[in-house]
C-alpha positions in Angstrom: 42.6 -28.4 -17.3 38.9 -27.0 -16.4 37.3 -28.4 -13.6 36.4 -31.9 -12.7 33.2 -32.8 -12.7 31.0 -32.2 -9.4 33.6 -31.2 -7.7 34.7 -27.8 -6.4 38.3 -27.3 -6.2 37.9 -24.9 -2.8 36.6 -28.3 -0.9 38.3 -31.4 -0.9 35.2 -33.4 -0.5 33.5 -31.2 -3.7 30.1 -29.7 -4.7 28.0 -32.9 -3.2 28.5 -31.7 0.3 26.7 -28.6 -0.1 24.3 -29.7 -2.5 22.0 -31.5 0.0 20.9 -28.9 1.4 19.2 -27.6 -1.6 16.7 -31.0 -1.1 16.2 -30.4 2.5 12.4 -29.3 3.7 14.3 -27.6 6.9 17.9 -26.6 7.7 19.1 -26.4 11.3 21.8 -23.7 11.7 23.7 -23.8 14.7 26.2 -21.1 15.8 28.0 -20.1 18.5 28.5 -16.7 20.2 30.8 -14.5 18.8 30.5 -11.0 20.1 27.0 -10.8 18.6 28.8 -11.6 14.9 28.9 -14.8 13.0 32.3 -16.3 12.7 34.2 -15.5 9.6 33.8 -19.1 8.6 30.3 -19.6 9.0 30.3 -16.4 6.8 32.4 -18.1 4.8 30.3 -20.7 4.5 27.3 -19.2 3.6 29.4 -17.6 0.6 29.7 -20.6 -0.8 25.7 -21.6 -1.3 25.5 -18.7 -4.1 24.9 -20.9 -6.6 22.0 -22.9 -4.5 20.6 -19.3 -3.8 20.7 -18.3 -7.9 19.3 -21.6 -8.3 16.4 -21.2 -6.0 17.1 -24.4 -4.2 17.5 -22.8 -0.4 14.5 -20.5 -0.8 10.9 -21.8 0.1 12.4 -23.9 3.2 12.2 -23.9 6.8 14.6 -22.4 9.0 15.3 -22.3 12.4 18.8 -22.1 14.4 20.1 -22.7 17.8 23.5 -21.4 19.8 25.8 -21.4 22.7 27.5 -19.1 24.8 30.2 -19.1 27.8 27.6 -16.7 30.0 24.2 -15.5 30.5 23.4 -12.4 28.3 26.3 -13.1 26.1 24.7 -12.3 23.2 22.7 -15.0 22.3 20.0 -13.0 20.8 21.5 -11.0 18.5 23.8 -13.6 17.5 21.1 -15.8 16.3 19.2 -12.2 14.6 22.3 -11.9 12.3 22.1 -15.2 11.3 18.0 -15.0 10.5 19.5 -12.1 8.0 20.8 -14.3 5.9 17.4 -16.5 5.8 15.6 -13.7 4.3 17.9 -13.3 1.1 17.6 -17.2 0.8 14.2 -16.2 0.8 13.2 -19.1 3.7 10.7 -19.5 5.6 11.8 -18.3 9.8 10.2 -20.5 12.2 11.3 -19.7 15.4 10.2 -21.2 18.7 8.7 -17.8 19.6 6.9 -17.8 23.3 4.4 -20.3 22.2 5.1 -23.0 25.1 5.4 -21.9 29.2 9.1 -23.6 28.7 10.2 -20.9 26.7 9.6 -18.3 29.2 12.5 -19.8 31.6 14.5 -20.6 28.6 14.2 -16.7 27.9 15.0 -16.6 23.9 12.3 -16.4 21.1 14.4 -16.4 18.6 16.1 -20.0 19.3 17.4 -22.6 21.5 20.4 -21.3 23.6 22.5 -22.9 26.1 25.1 -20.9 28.2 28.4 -23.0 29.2 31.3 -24.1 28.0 32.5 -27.8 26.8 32.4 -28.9 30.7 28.9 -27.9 30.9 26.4 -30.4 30.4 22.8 -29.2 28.6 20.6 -28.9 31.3 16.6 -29.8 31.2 15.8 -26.7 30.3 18.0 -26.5 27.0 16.3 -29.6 26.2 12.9 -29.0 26.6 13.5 -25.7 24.6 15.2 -27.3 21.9 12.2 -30.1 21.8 9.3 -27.2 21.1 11.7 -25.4 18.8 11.9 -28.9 17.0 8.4 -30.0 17.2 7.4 -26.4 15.9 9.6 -26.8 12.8 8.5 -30.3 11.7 4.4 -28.8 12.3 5.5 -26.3 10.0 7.7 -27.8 7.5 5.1 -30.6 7.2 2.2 -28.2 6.8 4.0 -26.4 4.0 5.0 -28.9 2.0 1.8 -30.4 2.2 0.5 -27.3 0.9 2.7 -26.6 -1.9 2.5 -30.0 -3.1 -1.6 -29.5 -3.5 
């Protein structure tokens, strides 16, 4: 029978869903804590973008990712770290929120927005303002690099 056309028989909804993020200038990864791991279906997942990745269509982009956990120090850090390994085979571009701003210093993570709490737990202020100069930094940099690879 072969396969039908755009469509992948492992997803329902087919090839289309993954393919915008090859046109994306910035991908937002999001990923909660899982004993410092990522979850076997983000894994999963990422599996699935191989042909984007032959293709060259997730490399050259801005990255930048954000989590949750149920407590403080529950591996936040490294949990977002493992998912920045990925980025580097796509060959993408890391922009992380860094200490760049005073906020980030009581939101404690360089390496992305976290919020600790569970679904009862509302985002706080801080989670906010630390999401907002992690967000402002990626659209100064996306913008600044595709202006410059489109001159």
């Amino acid at each position: 029978m072969g396969r039908a056309r755009g469509r992948d028989r492992r997803h329902p909804r087919g090839d289309r869903r993954r393919h915008g993020l090859g046109r994306r200038g910035d991908l937002w990864l999001a990923h909660p804590v899982r004993q410092r791991h990522l979850a076997a279906q983000v894994k999963q997942f990422i599996d699935t973008l191989g042909g984007l990745w032959q293709q060259g269509k997730l490399a050259d982009k801005v990255y930048s990712g954000f989590t949750s956990s149920a407590t403080t120090h529950g591996g936040q850090e490294s949990t977002l770290l493992a998912l920045y390994t990925t980025i580097h085979h796509f060959g993408g571009i890391l922009v992380a929120p860094g200490y760049t701003d005073p906020s980030k210093f009581v939101d404690g993570n360089p390496y992305g927005t976290s919020h600790v709490g569970g679904p009862e737990t509302p985002i706080d202020d801080n989670a906010r303002t630390a999401a907002r100069v992690q967000a402002e930094r990626v659209v100064r940099f996306t913008r600044a690099i595709k202006q410059g690879l489109a001159a």
